[in-house]
C-alpha positions as CSV (number, residue, x, y, z in Angstrom):
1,X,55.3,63.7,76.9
2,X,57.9,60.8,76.0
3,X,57.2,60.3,72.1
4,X,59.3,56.9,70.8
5,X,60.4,57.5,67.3
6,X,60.5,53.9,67.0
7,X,56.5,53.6,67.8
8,X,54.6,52.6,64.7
9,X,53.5,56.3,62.8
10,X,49.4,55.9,63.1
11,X,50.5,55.8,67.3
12,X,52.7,58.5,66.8
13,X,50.5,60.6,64.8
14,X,47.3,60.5,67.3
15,X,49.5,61.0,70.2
16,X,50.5,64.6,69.1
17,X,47.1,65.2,67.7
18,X,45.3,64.0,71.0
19,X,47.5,65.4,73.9
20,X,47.1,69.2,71.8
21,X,51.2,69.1,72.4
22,X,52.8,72.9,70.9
23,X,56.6,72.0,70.8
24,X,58.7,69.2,70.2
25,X,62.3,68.6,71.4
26,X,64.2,66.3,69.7
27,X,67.4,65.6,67.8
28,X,68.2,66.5,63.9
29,X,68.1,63.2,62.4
30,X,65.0,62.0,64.0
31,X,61.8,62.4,61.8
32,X,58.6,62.1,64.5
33,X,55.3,61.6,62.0
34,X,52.5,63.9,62.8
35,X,54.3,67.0,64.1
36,X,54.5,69.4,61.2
37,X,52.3,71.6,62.7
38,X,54.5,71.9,65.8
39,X,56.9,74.2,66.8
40,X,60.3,71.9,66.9
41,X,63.2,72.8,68.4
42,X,66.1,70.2,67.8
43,X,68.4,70.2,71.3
44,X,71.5,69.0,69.2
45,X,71.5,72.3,66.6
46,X,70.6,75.3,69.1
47,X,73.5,77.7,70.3
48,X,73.2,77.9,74.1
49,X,75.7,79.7,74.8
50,X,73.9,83.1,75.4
51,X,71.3,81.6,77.8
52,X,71.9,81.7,81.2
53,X,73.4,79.8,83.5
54,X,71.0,80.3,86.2
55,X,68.2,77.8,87.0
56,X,64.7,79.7,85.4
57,X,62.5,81.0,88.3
58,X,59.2,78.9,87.9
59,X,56.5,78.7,90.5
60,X,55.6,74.9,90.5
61,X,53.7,73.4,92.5
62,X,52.7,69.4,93.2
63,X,49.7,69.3,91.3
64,X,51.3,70.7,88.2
65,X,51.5,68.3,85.4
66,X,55.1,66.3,85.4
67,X,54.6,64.8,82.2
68,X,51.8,62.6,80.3
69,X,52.4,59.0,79.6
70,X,50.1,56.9,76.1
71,X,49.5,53.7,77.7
72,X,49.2,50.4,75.4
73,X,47.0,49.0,72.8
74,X,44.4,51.7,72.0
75,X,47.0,54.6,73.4
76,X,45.1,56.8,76.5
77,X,46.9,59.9,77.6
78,X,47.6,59.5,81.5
79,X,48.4,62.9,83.3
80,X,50.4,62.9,86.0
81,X,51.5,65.6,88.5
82,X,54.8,65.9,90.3
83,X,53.1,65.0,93.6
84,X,52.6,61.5,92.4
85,X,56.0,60.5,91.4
86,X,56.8,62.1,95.0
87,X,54.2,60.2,96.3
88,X,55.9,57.0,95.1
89,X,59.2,57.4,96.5
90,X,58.3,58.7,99.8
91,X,55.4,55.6,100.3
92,X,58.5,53.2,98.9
93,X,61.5,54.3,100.9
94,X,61.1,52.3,104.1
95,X,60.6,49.1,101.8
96,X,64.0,50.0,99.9
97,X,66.3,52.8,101.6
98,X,67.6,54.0,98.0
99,X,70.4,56.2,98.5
100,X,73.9,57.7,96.9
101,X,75.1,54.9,97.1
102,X,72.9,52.9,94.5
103,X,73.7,52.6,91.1
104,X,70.1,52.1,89.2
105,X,69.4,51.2,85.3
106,X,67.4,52.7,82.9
107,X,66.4,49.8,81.0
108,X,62.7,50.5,80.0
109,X,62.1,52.8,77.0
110,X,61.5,56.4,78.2
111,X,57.8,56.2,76.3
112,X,57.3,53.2,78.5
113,X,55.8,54.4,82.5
114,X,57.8,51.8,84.1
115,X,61.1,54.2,83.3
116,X,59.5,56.9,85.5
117,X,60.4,54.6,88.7
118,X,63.9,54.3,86.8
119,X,64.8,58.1,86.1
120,X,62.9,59.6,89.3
121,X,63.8,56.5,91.7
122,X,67.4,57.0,91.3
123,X,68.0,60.8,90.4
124,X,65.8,61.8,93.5
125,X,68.1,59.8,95.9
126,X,71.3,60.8,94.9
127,X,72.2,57.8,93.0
128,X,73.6,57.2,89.6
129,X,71.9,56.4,86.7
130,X,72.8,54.4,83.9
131,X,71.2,53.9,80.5
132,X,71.3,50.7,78.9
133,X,71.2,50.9,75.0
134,X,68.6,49.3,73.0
135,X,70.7,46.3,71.4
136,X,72.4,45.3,75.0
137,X,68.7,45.2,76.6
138,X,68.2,43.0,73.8
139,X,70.9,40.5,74.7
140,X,71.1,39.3,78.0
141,X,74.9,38.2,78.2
142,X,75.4,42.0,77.2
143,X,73.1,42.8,79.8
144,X,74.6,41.0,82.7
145,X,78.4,42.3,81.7
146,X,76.5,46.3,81.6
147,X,75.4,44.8,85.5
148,X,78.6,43.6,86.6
149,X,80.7,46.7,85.0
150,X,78.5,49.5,86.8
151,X,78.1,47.5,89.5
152,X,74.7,47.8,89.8
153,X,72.4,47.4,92.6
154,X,69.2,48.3,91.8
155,X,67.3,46.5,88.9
156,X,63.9,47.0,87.6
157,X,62.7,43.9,85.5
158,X,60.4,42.0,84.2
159,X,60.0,38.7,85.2
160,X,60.3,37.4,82.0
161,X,63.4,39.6,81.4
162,X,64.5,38.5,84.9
163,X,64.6,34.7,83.8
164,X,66.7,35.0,80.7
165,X,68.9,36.8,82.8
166,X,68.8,34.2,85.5
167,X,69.7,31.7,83.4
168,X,73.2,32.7,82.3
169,X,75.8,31.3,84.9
170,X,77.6,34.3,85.6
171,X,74.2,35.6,86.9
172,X,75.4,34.9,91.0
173,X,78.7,37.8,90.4
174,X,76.3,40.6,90.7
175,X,76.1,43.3,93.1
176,X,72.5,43.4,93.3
177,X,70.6,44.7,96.6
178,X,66.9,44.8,95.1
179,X,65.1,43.9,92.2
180,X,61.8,45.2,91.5
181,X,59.6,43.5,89.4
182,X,56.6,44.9,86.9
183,X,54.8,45.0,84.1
184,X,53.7,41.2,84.1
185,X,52.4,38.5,87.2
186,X,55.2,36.9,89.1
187,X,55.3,33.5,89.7
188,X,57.9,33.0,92.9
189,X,59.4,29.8,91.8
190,X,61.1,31.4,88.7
191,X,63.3,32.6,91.3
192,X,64.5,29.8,93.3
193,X,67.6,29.3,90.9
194,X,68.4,32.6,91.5
């Protein structure tokens, strides 16, 4: 279960408390409200270097749980299982034909279900995945130079994200195959500039 540190601390706090969560990974110098009681294991401080270097043996099936994802406003714990983000790509494929060869951002938060087609949609073809941080998401001239630079081909927007991006000139230098749009309606002629 994605947990944003940035997410106010009442949201924060029932989110541990509802989903009955018993461990936490995170990082050091992140403080996440609410999880006292938890047992928290901080990736960035624990010696690995005795574990393994095998993949575990785990018995997992499609209908085991993938992860859990708080939607907006008055937070509900979706469960989902591995089938369905399977489900998504396999239904989506002949639409798109993501391969290797696509280069895909990760411009939604990870707390934020719209990442799942982001992570998942690019990792389980063979593409590559890149991560745009917080402040360039936030400035769409940063944004369109992360685009040009990694040569990206697949973008997931908003179409209100979408249309500041649009409106920069540069926008037409792009090596953009598909966009896919969510999280808000779609009105078509926003795109005719484009």
């Amino acid at each position: 279960m994605p947990l944003d540190p940035e997410y106010p601390t009442d949201r924060l706090t029932y989110m541990v408390r509802d989903s009955g969560i018993a461990l936490l990974l995170t990082q050091s110098h992140l403080q996440v409200p609410g999880t006292e009681a938890l047992q928290v294991l901080a990736l960035d401080t624990l010696d690995v270097s005795a574990e393994p270097h095998t993949n575990p043996d785990i018995d997992l099936h499609g209908e085991n749980l993938a992860y859990v994802i708080y939607t907006s406003g008055r937070p509900k714990g979706a469960q989902l299982c591995h089938r369905n983000v399977t489900r998504l790509l396999d239904a989506t494929d002949a639409w798109f034909g993501f391969g290797p060869e696509d280069v895909w951002t990760m411009f939604h938060s990870y707390a934020f279900d719209f990442s799942v087609w982001e992570i998942f949609g690019a990792l389980c073809t063979g593409g590559k995945l890149v991560v745009v941080p917080f402040w360039v998401s936030r400035s769409p001239e940063d944004f369109l130079q992360l685009l040009q630079v990694q040569k990206v081909s697949v973008l997931n927007q908003t179409p209100s994200a979408f249309g500041q991006l649009t409106s920069l000139p540069q926008v037409h230098d792009l090596t953009l195959r598909t966009v896919i749009f969510g999280g808000e309606a779609l009105d078509p002629q926003r795109l005719r500039q484009w």
